[in-house]
C-alpha positions in Angstrom: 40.3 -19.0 57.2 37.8 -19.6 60.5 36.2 -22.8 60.8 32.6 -21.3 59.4 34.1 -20.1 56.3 35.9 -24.3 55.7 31.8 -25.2 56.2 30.5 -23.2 54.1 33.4 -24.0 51.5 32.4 -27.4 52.4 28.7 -27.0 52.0 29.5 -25.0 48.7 31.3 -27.8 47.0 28.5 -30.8 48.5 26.3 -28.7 46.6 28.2 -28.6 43.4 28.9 -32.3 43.7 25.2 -33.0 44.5 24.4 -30.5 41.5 26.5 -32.5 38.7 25.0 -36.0 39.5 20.8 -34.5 38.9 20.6 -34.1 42.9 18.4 -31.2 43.2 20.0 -29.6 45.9 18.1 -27.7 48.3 15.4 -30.5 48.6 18.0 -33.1 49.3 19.3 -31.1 52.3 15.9 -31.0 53.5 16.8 -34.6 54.9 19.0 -33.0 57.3 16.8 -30.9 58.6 16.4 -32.2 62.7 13.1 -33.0 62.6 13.3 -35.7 59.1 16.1 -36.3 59.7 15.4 -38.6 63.1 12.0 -39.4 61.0 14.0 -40.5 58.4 12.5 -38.5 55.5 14.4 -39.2 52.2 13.6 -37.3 49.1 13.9 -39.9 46.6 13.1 -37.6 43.6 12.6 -34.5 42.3 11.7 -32.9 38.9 14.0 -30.3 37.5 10.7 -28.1 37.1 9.9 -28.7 41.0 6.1 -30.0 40.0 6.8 -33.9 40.5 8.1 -35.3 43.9 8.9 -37.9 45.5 9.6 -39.0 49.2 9.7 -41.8 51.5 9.4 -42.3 55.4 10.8 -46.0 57.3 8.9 -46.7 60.1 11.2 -46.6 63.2 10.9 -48.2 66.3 10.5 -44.5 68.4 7.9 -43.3 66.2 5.6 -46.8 66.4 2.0 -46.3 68.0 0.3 -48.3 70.5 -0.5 -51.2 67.5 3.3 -51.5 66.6 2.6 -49.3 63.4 4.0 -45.9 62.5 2.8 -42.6 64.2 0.3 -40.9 62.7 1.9 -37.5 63.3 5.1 -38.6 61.5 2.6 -39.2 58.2 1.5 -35.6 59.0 4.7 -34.1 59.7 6.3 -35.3 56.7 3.4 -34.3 54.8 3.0 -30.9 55.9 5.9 -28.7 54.1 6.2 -30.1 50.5 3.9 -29.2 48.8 4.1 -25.7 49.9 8.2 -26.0 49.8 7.3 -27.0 45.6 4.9 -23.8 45.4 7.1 -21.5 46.6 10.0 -22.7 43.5 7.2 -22.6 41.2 5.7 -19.3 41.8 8.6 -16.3 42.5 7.7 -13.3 44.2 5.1 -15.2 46.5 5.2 -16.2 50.7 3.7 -19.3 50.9 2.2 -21.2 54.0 0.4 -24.2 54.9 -2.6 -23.7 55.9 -4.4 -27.0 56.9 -3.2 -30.6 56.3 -5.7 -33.6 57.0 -5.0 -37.2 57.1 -7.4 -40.1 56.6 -5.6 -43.3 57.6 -6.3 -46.0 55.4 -4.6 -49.1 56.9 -1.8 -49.5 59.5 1.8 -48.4 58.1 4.4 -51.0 58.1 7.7 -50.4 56.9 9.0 -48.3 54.5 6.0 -45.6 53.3 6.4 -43.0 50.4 4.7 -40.2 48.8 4.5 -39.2 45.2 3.2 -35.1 45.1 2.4 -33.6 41.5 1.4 -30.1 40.3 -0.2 -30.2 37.6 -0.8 -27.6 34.6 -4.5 -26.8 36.3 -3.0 -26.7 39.4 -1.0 -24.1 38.1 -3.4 -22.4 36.1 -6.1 -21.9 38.8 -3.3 -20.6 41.2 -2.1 -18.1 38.8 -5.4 -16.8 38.4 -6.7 -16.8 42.2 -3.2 -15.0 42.5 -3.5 -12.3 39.3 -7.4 -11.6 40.7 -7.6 -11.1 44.8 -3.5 -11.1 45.4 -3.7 -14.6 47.2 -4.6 -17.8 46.7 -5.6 -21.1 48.5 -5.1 -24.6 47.3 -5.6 -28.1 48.3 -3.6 -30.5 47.0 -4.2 -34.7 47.1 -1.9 -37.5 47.3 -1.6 -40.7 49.5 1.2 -42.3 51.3 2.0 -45.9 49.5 3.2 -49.0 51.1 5.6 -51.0 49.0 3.2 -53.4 47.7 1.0 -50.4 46.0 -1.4 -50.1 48.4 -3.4 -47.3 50.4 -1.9 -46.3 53.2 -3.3 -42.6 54.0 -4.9 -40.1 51.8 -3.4 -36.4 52.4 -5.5 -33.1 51.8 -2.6 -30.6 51.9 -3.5 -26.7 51.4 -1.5 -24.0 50.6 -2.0 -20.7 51.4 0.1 -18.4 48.6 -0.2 -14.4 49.0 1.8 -11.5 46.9 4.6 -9.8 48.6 3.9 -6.4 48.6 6.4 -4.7 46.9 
């Protein structure tokens, strides 16, 4: 057995393991992905359904502005890819992008930061029907970064671009 066949084994059995213990797999391993993992992305929770999630971002001392709080980008970054990442489990035989995500910054970001991103039933239902229609569809969805004590830290507007494969 070569040495990328014991990694995959490897990988194969993490997976189970993760599996057995209500880790939803591929969105844990999204923390290893290079650029959250230096950022530090955790997913602290997913639902089984993929509609309810929820992550969290430290601040780190590399990715501090001029003012000593976090980056701005690293907000964006971590931002950027989940909710499209959630579309594409919820809707099969769909490519999904994203195709714009704004930030309005709130108050500095000390510390630990997290996110909490839901698709709702309407959500669901007015892509379904923008999809059964034209082919496509566009959404924009909202959620804000939190600091620990509850507060505001930056509101997101996060939209997803979600077009038919052709078959």
């Amino acid at each position: 057995m070569g040495p990328t066949n014991r990694i995959l084994n490897r990988l194969r059995r993490l997976l189970q393991k993760s599996s057995r213990y209500g880790i939803n797999p591929p969105f844990k391993l999204l923390e290893l992905y290079p650029p959250f993992l230096f950022m530090g992305l955790r997913i602290d929770s997913i639902s089984k359904d993929y509609r309810k999630l929820v992550a969290s971002v430290p601040t780190r001392w590399y990715g501090l502005n001029l003012h000593g709080s976090m980056f701005g980008g690293n907000m964006c970054s971590a931002a950027d890819p989940l909710p499209a990442l959630m579309c594409a489990r919820i809707f099969t035989g769909v490519d999904v992008w994203t195709k714009a995500c704004a930030v309005e910054f709130n108050k500095p970001a000390r510390g630990r930061i997290a996110m909490k991103i839901e698709i709702t039933d309407a959500d669901i239902a007015e892509i379904q029907k923008q999809l059964d229609e034209k082919g496509k569809a566009k959404h924009c969805f909202e959620f804000d970064f939190w600091d620990r004590g509850g507060i505001s830290i930056a509101k997101i507007k996060n939209t997803v671009y979600l077009k038919k494969r052709a078959v």
